[in-house]
VEXNUKE-553400 format. One record per residue (C-alpha): residue number from 1; chain; x, y, z. Coordinates in Angstrom, 2 decimals. Each point is the difference from the previous one (the first is absolute). Layout:
N
seq->NUM&mol->A&u->X&v->Y&w->Z
...
//
This chain:
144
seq->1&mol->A&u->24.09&v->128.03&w->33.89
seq->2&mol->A&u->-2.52&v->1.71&w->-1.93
seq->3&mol->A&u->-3.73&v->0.73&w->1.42
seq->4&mol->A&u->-1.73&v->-2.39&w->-3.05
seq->5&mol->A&u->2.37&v->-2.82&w->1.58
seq->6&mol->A&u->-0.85&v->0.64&w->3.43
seq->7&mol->A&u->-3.98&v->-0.14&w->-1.20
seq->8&mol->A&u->0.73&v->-3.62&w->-1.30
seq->9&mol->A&u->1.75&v->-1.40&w->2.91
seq->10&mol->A&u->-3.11&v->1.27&w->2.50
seq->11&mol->A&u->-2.00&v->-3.14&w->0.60
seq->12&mol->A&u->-3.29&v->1.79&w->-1.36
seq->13&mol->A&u->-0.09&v->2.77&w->-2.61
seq->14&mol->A&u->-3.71&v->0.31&w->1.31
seq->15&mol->A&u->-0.18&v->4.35&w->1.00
seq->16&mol->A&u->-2.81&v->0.78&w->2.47
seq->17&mol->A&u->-2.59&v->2.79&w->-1.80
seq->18&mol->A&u->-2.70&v->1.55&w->2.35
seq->19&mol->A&u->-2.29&v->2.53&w->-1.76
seq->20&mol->A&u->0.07&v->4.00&w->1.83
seq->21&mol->A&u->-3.55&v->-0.35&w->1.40
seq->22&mol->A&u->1.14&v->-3.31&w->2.34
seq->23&mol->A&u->-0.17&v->0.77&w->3.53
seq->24&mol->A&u->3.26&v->0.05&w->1.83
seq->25&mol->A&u->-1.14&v->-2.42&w->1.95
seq->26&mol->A&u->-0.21&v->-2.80&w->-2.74
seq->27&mol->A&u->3.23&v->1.21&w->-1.13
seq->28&mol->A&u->1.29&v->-0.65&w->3.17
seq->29&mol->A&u->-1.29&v->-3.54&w->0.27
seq->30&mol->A&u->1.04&v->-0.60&w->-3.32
seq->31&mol->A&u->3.40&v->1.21&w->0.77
seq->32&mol->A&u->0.22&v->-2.71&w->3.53
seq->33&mol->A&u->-1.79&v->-2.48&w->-2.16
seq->34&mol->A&u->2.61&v->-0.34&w->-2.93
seq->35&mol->A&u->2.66&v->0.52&w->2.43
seq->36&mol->A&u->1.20&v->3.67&w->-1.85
seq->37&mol->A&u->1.18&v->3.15&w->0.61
seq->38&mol->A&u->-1.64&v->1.97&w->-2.59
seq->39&mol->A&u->-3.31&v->-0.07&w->-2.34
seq->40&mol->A&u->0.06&v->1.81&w->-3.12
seq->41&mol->A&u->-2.31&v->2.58&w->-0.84
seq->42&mol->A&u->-1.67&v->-0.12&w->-3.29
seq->43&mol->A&u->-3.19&v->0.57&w->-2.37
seq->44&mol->A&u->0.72&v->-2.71&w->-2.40
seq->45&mol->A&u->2.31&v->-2.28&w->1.58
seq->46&mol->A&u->2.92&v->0.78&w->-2.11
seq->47&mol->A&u->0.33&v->3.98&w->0.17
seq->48&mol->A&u->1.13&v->0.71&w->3.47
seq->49&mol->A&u->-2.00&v->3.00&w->1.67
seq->50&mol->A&u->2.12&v->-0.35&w->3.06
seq->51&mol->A&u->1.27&v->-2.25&w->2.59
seq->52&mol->A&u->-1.29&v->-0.45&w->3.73
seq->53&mol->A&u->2.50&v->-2.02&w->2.52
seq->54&mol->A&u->0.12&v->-1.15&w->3.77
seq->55&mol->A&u->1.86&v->3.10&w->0.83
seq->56&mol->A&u->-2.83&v->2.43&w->-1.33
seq->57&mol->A&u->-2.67&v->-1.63&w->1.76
seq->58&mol->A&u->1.99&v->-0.07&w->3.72
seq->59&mol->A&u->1.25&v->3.91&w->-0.97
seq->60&mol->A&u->-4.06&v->0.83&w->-0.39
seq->61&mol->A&u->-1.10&v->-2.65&w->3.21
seq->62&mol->A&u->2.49&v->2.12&w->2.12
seq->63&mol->A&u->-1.56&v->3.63&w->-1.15
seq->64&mol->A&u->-3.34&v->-1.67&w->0.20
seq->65&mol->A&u->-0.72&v->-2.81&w->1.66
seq->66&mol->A&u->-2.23&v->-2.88&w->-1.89
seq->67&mol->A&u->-2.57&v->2.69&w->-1.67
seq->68&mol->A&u->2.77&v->-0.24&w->-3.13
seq->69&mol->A&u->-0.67&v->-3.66&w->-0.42
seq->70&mol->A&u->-3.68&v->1.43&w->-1.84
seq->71&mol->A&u->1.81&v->3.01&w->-1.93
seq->72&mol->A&u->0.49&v->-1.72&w->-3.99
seq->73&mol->A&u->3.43&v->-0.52&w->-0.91
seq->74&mol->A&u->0.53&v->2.22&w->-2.57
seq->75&mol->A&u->0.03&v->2.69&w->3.13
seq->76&mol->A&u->2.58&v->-1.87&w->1.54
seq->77&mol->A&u->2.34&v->-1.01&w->-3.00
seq->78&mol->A&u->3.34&v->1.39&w->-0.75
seq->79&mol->A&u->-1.10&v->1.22&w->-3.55
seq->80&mol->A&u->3.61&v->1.86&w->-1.23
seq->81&mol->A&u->1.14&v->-4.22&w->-1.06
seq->82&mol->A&u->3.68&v->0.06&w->-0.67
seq->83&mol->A&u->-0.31&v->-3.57&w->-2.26
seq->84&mol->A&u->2.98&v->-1.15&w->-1.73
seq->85&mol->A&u->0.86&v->-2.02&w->-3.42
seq->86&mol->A&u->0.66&v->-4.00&w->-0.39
seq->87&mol->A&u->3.49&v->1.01&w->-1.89
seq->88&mol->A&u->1.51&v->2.27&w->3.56
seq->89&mol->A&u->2.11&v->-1.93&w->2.38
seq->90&mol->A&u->-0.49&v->-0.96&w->3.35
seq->91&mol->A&u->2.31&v->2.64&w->1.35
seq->92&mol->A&u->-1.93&v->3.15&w->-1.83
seq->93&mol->A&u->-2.95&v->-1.69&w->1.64
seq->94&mol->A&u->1.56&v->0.12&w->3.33
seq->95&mol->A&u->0.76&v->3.50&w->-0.69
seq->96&mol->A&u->-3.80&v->1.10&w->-0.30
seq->97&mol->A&u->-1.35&v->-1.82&w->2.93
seq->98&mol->A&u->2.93&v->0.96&w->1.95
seq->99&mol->A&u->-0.06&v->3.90&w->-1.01
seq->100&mol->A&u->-4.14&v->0.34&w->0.46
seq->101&mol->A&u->-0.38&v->-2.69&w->2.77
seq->102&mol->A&u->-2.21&v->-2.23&w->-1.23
seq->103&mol->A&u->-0.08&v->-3.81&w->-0.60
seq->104&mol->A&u->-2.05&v->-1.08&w->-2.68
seq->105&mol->A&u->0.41&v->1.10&w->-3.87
seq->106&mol->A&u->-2.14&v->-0.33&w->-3.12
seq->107&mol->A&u->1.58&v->-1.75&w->-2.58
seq->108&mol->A&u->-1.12&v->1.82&w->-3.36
seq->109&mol->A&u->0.32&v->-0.84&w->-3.93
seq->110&mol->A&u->-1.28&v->3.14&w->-1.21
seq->111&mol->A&u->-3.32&v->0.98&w->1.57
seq->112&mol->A&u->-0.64&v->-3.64&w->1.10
seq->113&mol->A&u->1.03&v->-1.42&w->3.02
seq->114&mol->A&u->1.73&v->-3.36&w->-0.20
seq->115&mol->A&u->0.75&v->-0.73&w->3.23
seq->116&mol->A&u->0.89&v->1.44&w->3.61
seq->117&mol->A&u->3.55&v->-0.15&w->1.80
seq->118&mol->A&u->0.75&v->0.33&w->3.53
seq->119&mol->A&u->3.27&v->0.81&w->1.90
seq->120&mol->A&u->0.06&v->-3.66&w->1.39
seq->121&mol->A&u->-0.01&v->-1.32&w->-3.73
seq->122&mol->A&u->2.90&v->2.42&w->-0.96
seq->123&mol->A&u->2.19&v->-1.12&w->2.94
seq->124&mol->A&u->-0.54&v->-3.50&w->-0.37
seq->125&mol->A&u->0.60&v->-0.05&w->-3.79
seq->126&mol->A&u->3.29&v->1.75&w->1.02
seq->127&mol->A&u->1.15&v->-2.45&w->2.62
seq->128&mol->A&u->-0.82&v->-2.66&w->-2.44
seq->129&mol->A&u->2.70&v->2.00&w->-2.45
seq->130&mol->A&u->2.10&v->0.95&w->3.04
seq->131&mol->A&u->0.30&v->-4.64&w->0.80
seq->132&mol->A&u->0.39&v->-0.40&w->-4.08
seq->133&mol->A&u->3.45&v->2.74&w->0.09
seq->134&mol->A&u->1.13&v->-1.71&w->3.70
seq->135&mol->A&u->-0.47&v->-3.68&w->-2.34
seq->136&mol->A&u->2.26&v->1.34&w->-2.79
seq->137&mol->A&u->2.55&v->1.80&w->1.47
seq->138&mol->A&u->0.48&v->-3.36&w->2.39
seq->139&mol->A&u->-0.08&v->-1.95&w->-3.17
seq->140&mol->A&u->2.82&v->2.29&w->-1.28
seq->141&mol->A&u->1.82&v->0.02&w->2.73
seq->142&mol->A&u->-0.17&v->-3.62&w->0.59
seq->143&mol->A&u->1.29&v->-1.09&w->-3.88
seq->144&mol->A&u->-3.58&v->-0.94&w->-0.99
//
């Protein structure tokens, strides 16, 4: 399955923006409000500056302690993005999360991001495949 089909099947295309001067606290809440791993980065909205996730702010809270929670984000934020295309398949995805240990991927088309991917969309797009092979080869087998 290709990333662009994995965007449509998500139940909201909406991608969560926070601007580099937000606290890291607000991201935070925003992150437990929404019920997501990850907040993008970014200026505009559209151009991603970076990417901030659950895992950066508990890596900083357990150097720190809760004095991070008032740094801005854009200290905090993994700002090397890895982002990938609509037209790469779920399995090159799965290779660049796997290979630099992260979860969550920009989705780009060009310099504009067009949506955001995580690891749990990419496996269940491919168990979804993984039930539609089982179907047909049962068909097959079967005479159907």
């Amino acid at each position: 399955m290709l990333v662009h089909q994995i965007l449509k099947s998500k139940p909201s295309g909406e991608i969560f923006t926070i601007t580099p001067g937000t606290r890291v606290a607000e991201a935070a809440a925003t992150m437990s409000e929404k019920r997501i791993g990850a907040v993008v980065v970014s200026s505009d909205g559209t151009t991603p500056d970076g990417i901030l996730s659950e895992r950066d702010i508990v890596r900083e809270l357990g150097k720190r302690g809760a004095s991070c929670l008032d740094d801005t984000v854009d200290t905090m934020m993994t700002a090397d993005l890895v982002t990938c295309r609509g037209d790469e398949s779920g399995e090159q995805v799965l290779g660049k999360m796997t290979e630099g240990r992260f979860r969550h991927l920009p989705v780009m088309d060009g310099q504009k991001m067009i949506g955001l991917i995580s690891i749990g969309d990419v496996v269940k797009a491919r168990l979804s495949e993984l039930a539609m092979e089982k179907e047909s080869l049962e068909g097959m087998i079967m005479g159907h």
